[in-house]
Backbone as a printed PyTorch tensor [residue, N CA C, xyz], in Angstrom:
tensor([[[ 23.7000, 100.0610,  81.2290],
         [ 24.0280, 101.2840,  80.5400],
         [ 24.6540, 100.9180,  79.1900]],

        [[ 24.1570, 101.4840,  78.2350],
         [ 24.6800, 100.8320,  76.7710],
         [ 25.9500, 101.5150,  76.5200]],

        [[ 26.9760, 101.2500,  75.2530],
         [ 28.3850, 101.7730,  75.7530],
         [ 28.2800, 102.4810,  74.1000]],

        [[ 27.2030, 102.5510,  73.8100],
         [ 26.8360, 103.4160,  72.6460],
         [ 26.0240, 104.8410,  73.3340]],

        [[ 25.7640, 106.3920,  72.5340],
         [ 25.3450, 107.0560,  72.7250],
         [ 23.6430, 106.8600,  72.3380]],

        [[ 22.8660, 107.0120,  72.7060],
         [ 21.2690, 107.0800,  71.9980],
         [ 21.0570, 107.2550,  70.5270]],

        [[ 21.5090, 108.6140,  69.6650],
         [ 21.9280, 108.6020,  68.6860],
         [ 22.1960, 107.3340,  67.6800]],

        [[ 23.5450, 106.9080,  67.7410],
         [ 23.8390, 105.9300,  67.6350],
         [ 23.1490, 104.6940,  67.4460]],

        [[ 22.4940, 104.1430,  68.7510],
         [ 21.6210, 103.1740,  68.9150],
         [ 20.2860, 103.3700,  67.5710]],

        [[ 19.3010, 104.5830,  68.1760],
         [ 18.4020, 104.7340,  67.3500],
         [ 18.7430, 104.3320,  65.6390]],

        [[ 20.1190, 105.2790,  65.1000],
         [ 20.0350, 105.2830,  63.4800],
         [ 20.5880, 103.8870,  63.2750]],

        [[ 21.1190, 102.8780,  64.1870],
         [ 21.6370, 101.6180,  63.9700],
         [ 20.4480, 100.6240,  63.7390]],

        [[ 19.3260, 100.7200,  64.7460],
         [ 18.0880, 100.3310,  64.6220],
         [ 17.4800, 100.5740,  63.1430]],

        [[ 17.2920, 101.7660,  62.7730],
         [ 16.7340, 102.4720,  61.6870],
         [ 17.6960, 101.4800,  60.7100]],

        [[ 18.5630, 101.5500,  59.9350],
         [ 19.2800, 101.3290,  58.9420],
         [ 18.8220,  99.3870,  58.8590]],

        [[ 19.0480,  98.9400,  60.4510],
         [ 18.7190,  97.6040,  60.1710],
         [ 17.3850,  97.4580,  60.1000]],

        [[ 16.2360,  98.0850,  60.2430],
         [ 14.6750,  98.2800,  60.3710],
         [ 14.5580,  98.0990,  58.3150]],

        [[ 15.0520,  99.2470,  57.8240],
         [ 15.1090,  99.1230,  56.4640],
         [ 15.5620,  98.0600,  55.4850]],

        [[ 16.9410,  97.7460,  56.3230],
         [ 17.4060,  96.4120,  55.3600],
         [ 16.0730,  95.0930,  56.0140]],

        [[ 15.7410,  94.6760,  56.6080],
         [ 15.3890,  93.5080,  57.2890],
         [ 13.6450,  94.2390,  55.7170]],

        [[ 13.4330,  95.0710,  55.5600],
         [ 11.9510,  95.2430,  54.7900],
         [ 12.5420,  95.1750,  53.0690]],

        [[ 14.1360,  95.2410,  52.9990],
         [ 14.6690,  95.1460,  51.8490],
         [ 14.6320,  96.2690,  51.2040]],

        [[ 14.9970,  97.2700,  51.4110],
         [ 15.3110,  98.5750,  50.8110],
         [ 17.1410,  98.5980,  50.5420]],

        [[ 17.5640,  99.6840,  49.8690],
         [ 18.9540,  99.7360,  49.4890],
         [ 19.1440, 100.3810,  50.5670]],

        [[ 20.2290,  99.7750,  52.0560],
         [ 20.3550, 100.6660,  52.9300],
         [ 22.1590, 101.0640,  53.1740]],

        [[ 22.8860, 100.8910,  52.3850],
         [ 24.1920, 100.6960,  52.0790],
         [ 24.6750, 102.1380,  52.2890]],

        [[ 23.8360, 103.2150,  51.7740],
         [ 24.4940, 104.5060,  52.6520],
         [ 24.0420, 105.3080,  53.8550]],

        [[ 23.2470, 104.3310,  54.5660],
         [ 22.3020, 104.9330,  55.8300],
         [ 23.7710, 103.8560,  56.5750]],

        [[ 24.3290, 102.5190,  56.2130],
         [ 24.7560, 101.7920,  57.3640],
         [ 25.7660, 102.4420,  57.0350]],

        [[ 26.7510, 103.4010,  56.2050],
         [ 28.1930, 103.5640,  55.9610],
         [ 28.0360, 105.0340,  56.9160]],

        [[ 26.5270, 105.9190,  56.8110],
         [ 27.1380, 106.8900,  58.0020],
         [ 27.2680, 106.5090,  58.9670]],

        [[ 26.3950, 105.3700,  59.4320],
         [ 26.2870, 104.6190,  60.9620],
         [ 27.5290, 104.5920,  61.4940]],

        [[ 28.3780, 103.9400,  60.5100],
         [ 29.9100, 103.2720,  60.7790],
         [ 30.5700, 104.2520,  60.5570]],

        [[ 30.5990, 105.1300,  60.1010],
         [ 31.0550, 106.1990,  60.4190],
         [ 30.9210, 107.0040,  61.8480]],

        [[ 29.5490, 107.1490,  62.3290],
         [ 29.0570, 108.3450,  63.5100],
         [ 29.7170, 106.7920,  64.6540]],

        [[ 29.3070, 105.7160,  64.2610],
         [ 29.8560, 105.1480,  65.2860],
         [ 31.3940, 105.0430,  65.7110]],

        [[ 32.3150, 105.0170,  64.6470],
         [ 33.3660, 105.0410,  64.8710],
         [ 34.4610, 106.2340,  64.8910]],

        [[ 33.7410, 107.1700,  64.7870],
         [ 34.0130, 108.7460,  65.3420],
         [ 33.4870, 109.4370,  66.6860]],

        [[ 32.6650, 108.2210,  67.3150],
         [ 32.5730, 108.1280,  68.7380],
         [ 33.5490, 107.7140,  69.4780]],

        [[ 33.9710, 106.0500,  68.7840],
         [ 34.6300, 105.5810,  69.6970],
         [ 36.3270, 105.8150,  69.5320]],

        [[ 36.2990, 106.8980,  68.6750],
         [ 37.5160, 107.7080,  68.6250],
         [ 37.6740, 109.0010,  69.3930]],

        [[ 36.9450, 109.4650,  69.9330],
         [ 36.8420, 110.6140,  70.6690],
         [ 36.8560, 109.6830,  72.3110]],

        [[ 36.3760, 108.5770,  72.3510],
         [ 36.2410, 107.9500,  73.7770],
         [ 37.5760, 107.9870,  74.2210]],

        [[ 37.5720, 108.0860,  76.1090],
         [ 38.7770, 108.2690,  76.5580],
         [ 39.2070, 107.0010,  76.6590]],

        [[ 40.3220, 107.0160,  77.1790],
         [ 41.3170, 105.5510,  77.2840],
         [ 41.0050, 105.3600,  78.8770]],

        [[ 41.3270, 104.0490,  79.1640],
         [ 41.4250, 103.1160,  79.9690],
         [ 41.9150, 103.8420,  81.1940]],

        [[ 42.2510, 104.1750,  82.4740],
         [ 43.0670, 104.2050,  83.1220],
         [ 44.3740, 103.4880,  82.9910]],

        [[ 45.5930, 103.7620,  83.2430],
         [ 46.7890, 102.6980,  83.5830],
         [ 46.5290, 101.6510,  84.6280]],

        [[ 46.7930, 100.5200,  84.2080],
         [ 47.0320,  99.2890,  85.3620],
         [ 48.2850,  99.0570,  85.2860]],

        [[ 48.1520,  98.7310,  87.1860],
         [ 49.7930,  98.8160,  87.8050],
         [ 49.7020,  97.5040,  87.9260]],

        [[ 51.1280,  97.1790,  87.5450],
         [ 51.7620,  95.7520,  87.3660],
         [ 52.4290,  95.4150,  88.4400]],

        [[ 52.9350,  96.5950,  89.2170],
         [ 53.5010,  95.6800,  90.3860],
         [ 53.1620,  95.1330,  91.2280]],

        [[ 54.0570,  94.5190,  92.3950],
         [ 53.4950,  93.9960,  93.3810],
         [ 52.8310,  95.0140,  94.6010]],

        [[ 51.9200,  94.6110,  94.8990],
         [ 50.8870,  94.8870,  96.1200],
         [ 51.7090,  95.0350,  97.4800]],

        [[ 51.7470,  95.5470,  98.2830],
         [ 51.8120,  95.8110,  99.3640],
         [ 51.6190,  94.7910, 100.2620]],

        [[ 50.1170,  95.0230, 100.0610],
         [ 48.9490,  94.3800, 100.7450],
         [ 48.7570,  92.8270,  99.8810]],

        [[ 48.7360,  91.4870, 100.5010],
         [ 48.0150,  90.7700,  99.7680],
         [ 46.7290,  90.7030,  99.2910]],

        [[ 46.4180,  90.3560,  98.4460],
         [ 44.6170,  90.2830,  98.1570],
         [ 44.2130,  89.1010,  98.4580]],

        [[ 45.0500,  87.6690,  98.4860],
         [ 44.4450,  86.3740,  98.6190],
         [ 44.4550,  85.9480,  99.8850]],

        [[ 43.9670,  84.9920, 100.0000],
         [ 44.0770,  84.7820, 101.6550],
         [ 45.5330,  83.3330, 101.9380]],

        [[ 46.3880,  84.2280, 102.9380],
         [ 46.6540,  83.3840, 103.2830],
         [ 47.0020,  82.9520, 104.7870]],

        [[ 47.9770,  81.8400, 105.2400],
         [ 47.7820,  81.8700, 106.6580],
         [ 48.4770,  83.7470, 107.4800]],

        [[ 49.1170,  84.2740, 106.8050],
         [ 49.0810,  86.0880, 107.7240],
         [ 47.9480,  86.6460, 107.5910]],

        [[ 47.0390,  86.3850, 107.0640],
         [ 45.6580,  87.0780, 106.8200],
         [ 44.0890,  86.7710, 107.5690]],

        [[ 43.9970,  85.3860, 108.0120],
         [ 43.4050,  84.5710, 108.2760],
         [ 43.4760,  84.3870, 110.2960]],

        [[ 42.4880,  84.3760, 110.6260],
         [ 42.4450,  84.1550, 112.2430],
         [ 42.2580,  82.9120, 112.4920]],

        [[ 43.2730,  82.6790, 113.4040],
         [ 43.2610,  81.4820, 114.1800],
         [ 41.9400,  80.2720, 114.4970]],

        [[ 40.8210,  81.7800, 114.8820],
         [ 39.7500,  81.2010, 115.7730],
         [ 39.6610,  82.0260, 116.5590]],

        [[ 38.2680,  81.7180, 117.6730],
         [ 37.6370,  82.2820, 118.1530],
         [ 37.1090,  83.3720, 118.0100]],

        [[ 36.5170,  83.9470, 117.5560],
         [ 36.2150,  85.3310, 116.8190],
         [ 34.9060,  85.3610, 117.6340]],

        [[ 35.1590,  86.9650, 118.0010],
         [ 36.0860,  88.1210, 117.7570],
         [ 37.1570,  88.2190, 118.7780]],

        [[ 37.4980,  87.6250, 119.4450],
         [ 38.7900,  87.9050, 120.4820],
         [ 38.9760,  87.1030, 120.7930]],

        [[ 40.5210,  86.8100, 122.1100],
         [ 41.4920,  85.9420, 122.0660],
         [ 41.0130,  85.2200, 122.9110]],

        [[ 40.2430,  84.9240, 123.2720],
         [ 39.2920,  83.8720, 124.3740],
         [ 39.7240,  82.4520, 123.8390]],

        [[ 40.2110,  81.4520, 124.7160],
         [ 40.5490,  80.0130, 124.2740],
         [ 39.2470,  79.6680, 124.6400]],

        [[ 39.3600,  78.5380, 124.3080],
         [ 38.5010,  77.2520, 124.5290],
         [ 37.5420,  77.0620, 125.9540]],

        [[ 37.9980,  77.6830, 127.0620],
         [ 38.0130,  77.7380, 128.1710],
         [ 37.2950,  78.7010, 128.8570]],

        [[ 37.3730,  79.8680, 127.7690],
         [ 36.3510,  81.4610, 128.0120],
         [ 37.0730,  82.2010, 128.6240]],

        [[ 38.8470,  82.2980, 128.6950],
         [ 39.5760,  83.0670, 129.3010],
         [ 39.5760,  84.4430, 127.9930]]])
């Protein structure tokens, strides 16, 4: 999914389509940078990320981790 609108994309194409054949394209790329950056001024912000500590661990360690035998407490023996 591109993190540009279609719009966008297309006249960005266009403006570099013209310069690459050598035409004066200096006020086709200044609206570009413009429509583009009056997009990404209207874009919402980030969610907040929480800094604290977790509850829950995420990594593994030995409280997280089974002994063995899986799936149940059956030793060695088949009790």
């Amino acid at each position: 999914m591109p993190l540009l609108d279609d719009q966008s994309i297309v006249t960005g194409i266009k403006w570099l389509f013209w310069q690459i054949k050598g035409f004066n394209v200096s006020a086709m790329q200044n609206a570009w940078v413009d429509y583009v950056e009056r997009n990404i001024a209207r874009d919402e912000a980030a969610s907040t990320l929480q800094m604290v500590k977790r509850m829950n661990p995420i990594f593994l360690s030995q409280n997280n981790i089974q002994d063995g035998y899986f799936p149940g407490n059956a030793g060695p023996s088949g009790v």
